[in-house]
N, C-alpha and C positions, 0 to 999 in steps of 0.2 A: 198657497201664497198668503202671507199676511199682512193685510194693508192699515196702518195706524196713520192716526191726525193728530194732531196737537196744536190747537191755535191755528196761526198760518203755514203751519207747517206740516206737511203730508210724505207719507211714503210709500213702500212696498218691497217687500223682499219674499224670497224662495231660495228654495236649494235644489238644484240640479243635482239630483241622485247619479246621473248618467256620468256624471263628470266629479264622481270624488264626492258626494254631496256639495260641491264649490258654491259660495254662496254670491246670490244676486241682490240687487239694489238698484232701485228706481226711487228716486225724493226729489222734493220742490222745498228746498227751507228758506223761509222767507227772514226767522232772526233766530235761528239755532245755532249755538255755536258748540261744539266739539273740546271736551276738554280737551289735556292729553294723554292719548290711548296707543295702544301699539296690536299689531295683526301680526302671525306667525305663517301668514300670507302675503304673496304678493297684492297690489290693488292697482290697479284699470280702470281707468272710466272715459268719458266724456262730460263736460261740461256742453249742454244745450243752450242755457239760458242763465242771464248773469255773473256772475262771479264769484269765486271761494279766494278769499284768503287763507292761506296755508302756510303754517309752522313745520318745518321737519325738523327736529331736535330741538338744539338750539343756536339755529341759524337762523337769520334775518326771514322775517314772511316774505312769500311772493305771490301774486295773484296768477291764479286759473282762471284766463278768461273763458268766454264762451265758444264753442266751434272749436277745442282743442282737444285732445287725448291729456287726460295726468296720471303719474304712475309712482309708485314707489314701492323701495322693497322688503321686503321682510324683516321684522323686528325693528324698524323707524317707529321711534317717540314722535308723535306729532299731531298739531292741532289744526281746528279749522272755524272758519267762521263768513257769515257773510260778506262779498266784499263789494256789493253794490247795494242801493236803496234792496229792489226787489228779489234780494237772496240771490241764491242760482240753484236750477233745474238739473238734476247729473244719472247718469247710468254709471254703474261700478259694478265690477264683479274681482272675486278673490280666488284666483287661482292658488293652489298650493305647490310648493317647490316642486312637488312628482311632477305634477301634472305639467308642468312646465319643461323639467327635463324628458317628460317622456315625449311631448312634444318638439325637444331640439335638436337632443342628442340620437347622434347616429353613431356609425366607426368611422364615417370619415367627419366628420363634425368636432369641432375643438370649443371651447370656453377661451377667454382672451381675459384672462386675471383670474382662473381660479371658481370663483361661482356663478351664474346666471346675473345679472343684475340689471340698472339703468343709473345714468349719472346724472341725469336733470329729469326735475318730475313734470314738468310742461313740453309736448310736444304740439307743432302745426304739422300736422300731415292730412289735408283731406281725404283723403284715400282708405287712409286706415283710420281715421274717426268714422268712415260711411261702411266700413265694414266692423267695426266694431257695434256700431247701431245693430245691424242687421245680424249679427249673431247673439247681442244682446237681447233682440225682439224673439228670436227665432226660439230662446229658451222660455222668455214670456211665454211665448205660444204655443209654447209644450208639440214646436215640431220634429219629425220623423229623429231620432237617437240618431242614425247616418249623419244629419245636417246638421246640428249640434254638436258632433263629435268632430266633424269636419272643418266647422267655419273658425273653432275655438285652435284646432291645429293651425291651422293654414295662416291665423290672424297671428299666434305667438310668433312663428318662425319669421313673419316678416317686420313684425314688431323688434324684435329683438334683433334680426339682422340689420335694419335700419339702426335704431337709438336705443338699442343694448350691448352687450359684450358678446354678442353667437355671432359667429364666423364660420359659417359653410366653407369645405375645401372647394364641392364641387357644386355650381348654382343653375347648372342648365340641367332639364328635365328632361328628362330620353326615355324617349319609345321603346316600351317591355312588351315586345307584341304575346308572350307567354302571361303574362301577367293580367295584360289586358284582357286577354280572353278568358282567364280564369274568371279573373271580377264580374265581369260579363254575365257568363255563366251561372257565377251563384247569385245576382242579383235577377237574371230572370227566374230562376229554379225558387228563389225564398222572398218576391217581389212582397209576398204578403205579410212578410216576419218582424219582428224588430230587428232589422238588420245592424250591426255595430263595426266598426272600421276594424277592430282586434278577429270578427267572423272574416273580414276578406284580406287578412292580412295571413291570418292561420292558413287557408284557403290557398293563398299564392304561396306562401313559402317566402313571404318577402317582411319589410317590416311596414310599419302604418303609414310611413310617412310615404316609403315607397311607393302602398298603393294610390295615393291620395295625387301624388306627383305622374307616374305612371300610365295610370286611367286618364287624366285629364290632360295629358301630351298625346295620349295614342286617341281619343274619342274627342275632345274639343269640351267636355263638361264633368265635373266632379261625379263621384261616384253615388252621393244623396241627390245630385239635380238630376240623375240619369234615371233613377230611382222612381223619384217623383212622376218623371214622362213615360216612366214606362206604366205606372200604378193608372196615372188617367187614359191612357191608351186601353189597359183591362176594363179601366171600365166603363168604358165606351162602349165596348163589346157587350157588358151585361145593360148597360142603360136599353139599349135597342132589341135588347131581348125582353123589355119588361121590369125590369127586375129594380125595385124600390129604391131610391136614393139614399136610407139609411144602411138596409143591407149591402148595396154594394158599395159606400164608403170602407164599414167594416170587413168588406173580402176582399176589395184589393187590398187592405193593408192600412189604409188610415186612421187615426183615434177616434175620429168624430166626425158628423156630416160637417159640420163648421167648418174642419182643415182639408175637409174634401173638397168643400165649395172655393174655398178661397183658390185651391191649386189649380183646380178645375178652370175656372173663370182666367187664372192668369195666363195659361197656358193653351185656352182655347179662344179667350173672347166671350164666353157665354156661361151661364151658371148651366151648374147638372140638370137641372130642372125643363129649363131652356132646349138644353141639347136634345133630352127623352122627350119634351114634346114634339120638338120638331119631327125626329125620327120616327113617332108614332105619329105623325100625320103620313109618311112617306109609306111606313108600312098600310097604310089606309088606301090608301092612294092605289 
């Protein structure tokens, strides 16, 4: 990740290898302005705090306020600049046309004019601003490739169905009880792996979106969040045996004690640490 300042002006960006190398962006510009530049990606963000004034071609500016999704599409001329006293605060990330079609298109799935697109670059949708956060964070935080691969699906398909041109034939999600127990399957059998949505899709015989939609009709949770409780459940089993909290982050399968603890605690109440003392007072006992 590499984090640059300028004045009042800070940022930080990375590239998500997992995802196309797709590049991320986190900045606070307080009086940067943006000449004009063009992406041979799409761009996403949320505005946090403050406001961009924004050029797309050569059409009148409009403001991106703050608490809203902005979006534009591939190959736009366009500029920016602050558009309150205190700049504005944004997450952005650049998806690339693949990555987008492979997350929309199906066979029964159409385009509605021909390419991928959006017709207005300001959206209000809470919903999808608080999940764009939280897949934004989720790549910051360098979690599990399942949840990352999953949240960046899950968020385009609805984005676009809402305020782009994808048009689902079919929009209700049905129970693949073959399917589901496939996924099942291989995520208890490779709890510890880098597991990737293209592993349980090859696995079912189905395609990504299918598992993604599938899994999470027939079990009530995505396939990375099933994941995750299943990885603290192991290792609850080795905490109570003894067994170090750095080694058994790494054996069930997590990057680090840090993404250990974090899942740990949210999903128990208590830090790993916590939990192994407890349990070795009960073995004492």
């Amino acid at each position: 990740m590499k984090q640059s300042r300028s004045g009042n002006n800070q940022s930080r960006t990375w590239s998500d290898e997992a995802l196309e190398a797709t590049e991320f962006l986190f900045a606070d510009y307080r009086d940067f302005a943006f000449p004009p530049h063009v992406h041979e990606t799409f761009g996403i963000g949320v505005i946090e705090a403050g406001g961009q004034q924004f050029r797309p071609g050569r059409a009148p500016s409009l403001i991106m306020p703050a608490d809203t999704l902005c979006v534009f599409n591939p190959g736009l001329v366009h500029e920016g600049r602050p558009a309150t006293e205190q700049g504005w605060r944004y997450r952005m990330f650049y998806p690339s046309a693949t990555l987008v079609a492979r997350a929309l298109e199906e066979a029964q799935d159409r385009t509605v004019g021909g390419e991928w697109g959006f017709a207005h670059h300001v959206i209000d949708d809470p919903e999808l601003y608080r999940e764009f956060e939280n897949l934004h964070v989720s790549s910051q935080l360098r979690e599990t490739l399942l949840e990352r691969e999953t949240r960046i699906a899950v968020f385009l398909r609805r984005l676009f169905k809402r305020h782009g041109n994808f048009s689902p034939v079919g929009t209700l999600a049905r129970v693949a009880p073959r399917t589901v127990g496939i996924v099942r399957d291989y995520l208890h059998a490779n709890a510890e792996s880098q597991v990737s949505i293209t592993d349980l899709a090859q696995a079912a015989g189905v395609s990504s979106t299918q598992v993604i939609r599938s899994f999470s009709a027939g079990t009530g949770m995505p396939p990375h969040s099933y994941l995750v409780s299943l990885r603290v459940e192991r290792a609850k089993v080795l905490l109570r045996a003894g067994t170090s909290l750095a080694e058994t982050a790494l054996e069930v399968g997590f990057s680090d004690q840090s993404q250990f603890t974090r899942h740990f605690k949210r999903l128990t109440g208590m830090t790993p640490g916590q939990f192994a003392a407890e349990t070795s007072l009960q073995r004492r006992r």
